[in-house]
C-alpha positions as CSV (number, residue, x, y, z in Angstrom):
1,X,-13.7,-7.3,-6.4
2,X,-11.9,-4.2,-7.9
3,X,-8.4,-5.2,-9.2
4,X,-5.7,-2.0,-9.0
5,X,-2.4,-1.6,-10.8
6,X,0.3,0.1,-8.1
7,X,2.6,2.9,-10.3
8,X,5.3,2.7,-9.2
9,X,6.7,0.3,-11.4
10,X,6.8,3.3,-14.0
11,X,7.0,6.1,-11.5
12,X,6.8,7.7,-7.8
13,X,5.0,10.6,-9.4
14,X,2.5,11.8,-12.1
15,X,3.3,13.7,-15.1
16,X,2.3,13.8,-19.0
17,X,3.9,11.2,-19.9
18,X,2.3,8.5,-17.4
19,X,-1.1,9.3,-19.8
20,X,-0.7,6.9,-22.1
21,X,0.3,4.3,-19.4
22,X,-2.9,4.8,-17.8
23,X,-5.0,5.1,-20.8
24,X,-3.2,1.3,-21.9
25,X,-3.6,-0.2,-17.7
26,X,-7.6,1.0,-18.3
27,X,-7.8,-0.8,-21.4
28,X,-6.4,-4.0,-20.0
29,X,-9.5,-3.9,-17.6
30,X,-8.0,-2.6,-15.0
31,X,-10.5,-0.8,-12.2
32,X,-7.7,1.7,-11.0
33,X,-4.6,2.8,-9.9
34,X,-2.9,3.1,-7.1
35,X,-1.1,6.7,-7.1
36,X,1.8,7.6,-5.5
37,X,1.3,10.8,-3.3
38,X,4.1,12.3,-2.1
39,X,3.9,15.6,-3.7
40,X,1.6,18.0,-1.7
41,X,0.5,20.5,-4.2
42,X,-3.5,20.0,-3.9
43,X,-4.2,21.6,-7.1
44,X,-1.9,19.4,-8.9
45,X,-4.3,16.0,-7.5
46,X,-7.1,17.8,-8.3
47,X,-6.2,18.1,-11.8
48,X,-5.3,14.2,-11.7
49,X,-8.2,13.7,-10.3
50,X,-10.0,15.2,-13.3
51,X,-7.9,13.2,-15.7
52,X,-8.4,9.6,-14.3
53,X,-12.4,10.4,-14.1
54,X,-11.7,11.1,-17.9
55,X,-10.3,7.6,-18.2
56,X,-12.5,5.5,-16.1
57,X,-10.0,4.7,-13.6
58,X,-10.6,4.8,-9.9
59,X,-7.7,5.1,-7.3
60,X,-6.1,4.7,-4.4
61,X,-3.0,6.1,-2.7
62,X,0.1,5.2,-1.4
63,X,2.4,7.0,1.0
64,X,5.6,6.7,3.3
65,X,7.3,8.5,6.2
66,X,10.8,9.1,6.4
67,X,13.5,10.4,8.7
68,X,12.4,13.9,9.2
69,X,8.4,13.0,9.3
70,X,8.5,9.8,12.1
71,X,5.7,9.2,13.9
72,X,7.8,7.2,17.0
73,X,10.6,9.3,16.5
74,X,12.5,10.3,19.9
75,X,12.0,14.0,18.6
76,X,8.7,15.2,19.6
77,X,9.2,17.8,16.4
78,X,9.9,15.0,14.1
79,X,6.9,13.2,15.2
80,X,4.6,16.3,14.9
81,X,6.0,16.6,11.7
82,X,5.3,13.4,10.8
83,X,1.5,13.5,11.5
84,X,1.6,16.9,9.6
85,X,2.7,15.2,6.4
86,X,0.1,12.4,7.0
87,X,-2.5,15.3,7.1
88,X,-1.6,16.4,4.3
89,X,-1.2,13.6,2.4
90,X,-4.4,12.9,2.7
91,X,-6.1,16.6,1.5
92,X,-4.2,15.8,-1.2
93,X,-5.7,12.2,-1.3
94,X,-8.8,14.1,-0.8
95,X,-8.6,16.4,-4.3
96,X,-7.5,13.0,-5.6
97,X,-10.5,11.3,-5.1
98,X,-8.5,8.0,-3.7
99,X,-10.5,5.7,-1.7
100,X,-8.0,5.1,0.6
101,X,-3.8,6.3,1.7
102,X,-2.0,2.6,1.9
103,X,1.6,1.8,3.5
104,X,3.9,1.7,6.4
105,X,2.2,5.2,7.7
106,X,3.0,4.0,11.6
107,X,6.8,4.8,11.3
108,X,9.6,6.0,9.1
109,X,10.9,3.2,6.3
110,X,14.0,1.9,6.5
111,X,14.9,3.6,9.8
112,X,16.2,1.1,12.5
113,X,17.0,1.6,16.0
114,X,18.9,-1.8,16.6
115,X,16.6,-3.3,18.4
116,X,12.8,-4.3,18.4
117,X,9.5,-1.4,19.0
118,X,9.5,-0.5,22.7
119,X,6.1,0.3,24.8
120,X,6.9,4.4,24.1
121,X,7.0,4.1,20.5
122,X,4.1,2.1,20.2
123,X,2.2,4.6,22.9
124,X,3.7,7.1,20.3
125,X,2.8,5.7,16.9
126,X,-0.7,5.4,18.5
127,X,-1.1,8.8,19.1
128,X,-0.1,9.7,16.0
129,X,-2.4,7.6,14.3
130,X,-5.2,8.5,16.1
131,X,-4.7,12.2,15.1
132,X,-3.9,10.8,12.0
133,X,-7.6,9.1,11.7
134,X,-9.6,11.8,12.6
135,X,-8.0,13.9,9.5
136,X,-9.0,11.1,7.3
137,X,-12.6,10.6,9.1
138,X,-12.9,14.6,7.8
139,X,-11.3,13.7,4.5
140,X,-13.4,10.4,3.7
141,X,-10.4,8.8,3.2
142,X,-9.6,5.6,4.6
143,X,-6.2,4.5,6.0
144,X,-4.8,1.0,5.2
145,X,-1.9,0.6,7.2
146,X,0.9,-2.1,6.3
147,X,3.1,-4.4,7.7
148,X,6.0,-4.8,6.2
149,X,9.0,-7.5,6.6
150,X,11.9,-7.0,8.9
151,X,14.3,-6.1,6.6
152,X,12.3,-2.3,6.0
153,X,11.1,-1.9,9.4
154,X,10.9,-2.7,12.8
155,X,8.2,-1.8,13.9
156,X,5.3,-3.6,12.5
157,X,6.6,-6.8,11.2
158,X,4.0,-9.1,11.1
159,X,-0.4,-9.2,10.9
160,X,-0.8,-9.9,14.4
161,X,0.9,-7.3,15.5
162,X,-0.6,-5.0,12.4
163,X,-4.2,-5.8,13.5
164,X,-3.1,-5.0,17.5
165,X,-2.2,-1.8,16.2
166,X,-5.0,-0.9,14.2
167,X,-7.4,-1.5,17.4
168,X,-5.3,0.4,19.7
169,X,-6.0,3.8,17.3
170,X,-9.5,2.4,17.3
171,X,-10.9,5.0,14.5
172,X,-13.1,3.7,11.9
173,X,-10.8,5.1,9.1
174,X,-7.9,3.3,10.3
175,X,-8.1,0.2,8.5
176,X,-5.3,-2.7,7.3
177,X,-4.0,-3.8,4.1
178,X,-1.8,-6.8,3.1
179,X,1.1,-7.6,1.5
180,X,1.3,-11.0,-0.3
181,X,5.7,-10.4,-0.2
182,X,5.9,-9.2,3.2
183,X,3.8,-11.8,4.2
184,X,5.7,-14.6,2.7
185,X,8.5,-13.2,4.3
186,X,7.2,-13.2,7.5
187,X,4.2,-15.6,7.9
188,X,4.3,-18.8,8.6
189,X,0.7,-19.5,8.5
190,X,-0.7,-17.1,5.9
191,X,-4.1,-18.7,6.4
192,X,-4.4,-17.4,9.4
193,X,-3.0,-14.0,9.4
194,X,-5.1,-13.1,6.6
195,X,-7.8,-14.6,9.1
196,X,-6.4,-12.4,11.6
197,X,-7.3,-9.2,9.3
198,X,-10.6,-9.9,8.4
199,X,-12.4,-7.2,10.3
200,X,-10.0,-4.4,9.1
201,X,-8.5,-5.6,5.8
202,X,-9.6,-3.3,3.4
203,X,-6.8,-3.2,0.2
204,X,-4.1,-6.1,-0.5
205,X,-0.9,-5.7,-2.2
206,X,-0.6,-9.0,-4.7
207,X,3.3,-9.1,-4.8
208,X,5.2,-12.0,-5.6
209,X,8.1,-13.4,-3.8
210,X,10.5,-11.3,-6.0
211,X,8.3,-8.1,-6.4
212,X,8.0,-9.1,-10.6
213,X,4.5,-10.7,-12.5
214,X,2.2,-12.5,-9.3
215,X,1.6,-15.9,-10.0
216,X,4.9,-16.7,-11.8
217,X,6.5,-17.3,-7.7
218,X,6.8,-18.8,-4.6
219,X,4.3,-16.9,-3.0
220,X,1.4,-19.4,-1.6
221,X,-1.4,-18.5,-3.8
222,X,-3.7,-21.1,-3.3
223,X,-4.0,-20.1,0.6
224,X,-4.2,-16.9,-0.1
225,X,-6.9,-16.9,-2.6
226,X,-9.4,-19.7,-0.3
227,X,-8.4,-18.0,2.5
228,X,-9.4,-14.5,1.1
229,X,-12.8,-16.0,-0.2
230,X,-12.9,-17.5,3.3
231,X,-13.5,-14.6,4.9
232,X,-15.9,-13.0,2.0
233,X,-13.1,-10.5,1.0
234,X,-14.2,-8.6,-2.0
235,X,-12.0,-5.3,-1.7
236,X,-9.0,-4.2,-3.6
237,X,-6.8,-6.6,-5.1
238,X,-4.0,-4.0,-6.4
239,X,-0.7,-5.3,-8.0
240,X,2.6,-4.1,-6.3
241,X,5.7,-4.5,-8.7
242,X,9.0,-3.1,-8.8
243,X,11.3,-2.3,-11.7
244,X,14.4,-0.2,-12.9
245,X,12.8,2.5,-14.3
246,X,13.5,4.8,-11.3
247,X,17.1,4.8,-10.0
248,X,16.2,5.6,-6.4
249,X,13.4,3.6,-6.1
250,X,15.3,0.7,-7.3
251,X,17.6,0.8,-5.1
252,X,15.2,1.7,-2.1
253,X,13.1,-1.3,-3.2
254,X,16.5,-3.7,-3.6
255,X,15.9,-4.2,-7.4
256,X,19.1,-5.2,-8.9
257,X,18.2,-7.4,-12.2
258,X,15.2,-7.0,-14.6
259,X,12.4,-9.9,-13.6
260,X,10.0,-9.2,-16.4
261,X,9.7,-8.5,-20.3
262,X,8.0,-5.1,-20.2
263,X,5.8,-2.9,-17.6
264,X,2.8,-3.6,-20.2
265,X,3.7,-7.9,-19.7
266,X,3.7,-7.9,-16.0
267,X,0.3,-5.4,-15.9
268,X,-1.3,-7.8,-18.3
269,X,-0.1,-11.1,-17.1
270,X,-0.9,-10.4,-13.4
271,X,-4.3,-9.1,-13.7
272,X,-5.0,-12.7,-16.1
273,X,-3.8,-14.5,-13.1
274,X,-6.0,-12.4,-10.8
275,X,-8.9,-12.6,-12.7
276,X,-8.9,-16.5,-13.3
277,X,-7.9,-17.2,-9.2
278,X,-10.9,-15.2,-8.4
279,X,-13.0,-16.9,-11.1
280,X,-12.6,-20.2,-9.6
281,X,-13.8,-19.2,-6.1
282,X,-15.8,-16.2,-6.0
């Protein structure tokens, strides 16, 4: 199992000052990061990628598509656009050395159309992904697409309908991850939509019910831990938390009151209660 710390509970970018936050998240014993990519200056992730092989961290990525850069946009522009920025997202991913670009990549967060996917923007998302895949078969980068809850998207809202998508692109680097949040949100069996991924799932997001420390929640552990082991998972388990240390991101991520003592706290108290769930079952 690797276990992954998600940065964006400090930051939706890298800079200096992020170095000693990833010099203290290695010496907690986490095996990586997971970086947020949405800068797309390749020499800037080269350099990063230099400076987290200096610290022992591996990495992965994570990534979103907006309202100019759509995949099932009605624009045919917008959706070119959007496979464009996928691309390169992933050179960048690339010069990063990230094993894989997570997230909603299939359509553009928090965009609604009022009412539920239709046939052409699934045909569309599909052919955007597929594109999509073949750049990251020629990056060596994997894709682990999400599904998220209802409230962010419409589109893919749920792990049956994740895992349809994933083998309608039907390219080897177009993978799934899971969300722990999204999926107590939205599952009512978690058993078996974690089931349901087995085949594809190659990252999950540990998140509790409120996005603070995992394990201090209502998210159903216990099923999600035997169900993981059930289906021999030993991928990336990568903490997802959200904080107040970025006004736009709190307010993108609905973060209204602090949940947690520090950054440092939730890092250190979730990978504990990572470490000693896996301990008793793997």
């Amino acid at each position: 199992m690797k276990y992954g710390m998600n940065l964006f509970l400090w930051s939706d970018d890298m800079h200096d000052d992020m170095l000693p936050v990833l010099a203290k998240i290695k010496e907690m014993g986490y095996d990586g990061v997971e970086v947020p990519v949405f800068d797309l200056n390749l020499a800037k992730w080269q350099t990063w990628a230099n400076r987290l092989d200096d610290l022992g961290l591996a990495r992965t990525a994570v990534s979103v598509c907006n309202e100019e850069a759509n995949p099932i946009s009605q624009d045919p522009d917008i959706r070119s656009q959007g496979v464009d920025m996928l691309k390169q997202t992933l050179d960048c991913c690339q010069a990063l050395g990230a094993y894989s670009l997570n997230g909603p990549l299939h359509s553009g967060l928090g965009i609604f159309s009022g009412k539920g996917p239709t046939e052409q923007e699934w045909e569309w998302a599909v052919e955007s992904l597929k594109k999509v895949s073949e750049h990251a078969g020629h990056c060596g980068v994997k894709l682990g697409i999400e599904f998220l809850n209802r409230f962010e998207t419409y589109f893919l809202t749920c792990a049956a309908d994740a895992v349809k998508f994933v083998e309608a692109v039907d390219h080897p680097n177009c993978c799934l991850m899971y969300d722990t949040f999204h999926a107590h949100i939205e599952e009512k069996d978690v058993a078996g939509a974690i089931r349901s991924c087995a085949d594809h799932l190659i990252l999950v997001h540990t998140s509790e019910n409120d996005r603070s420390t995992p394990g201090t929640g209502g998210v159903r552990w216990n099923t999600t831990f035997d169900t993981l082991k059930e289906i021999n998972y030993d991928g990336w388990l990568t903490i997802e938390a959200f904080g107040q240390s970025l006004e736009d991101l709190s307010a993108a991520t609905k973060i209204w009151r602090r949940m947690y003592e520090t950054e440092e706290q939730l890092a250190g108290d979730g990978l504990k209660f990572l470490k000693e769930e896996v301990a008793k079952r793997w």
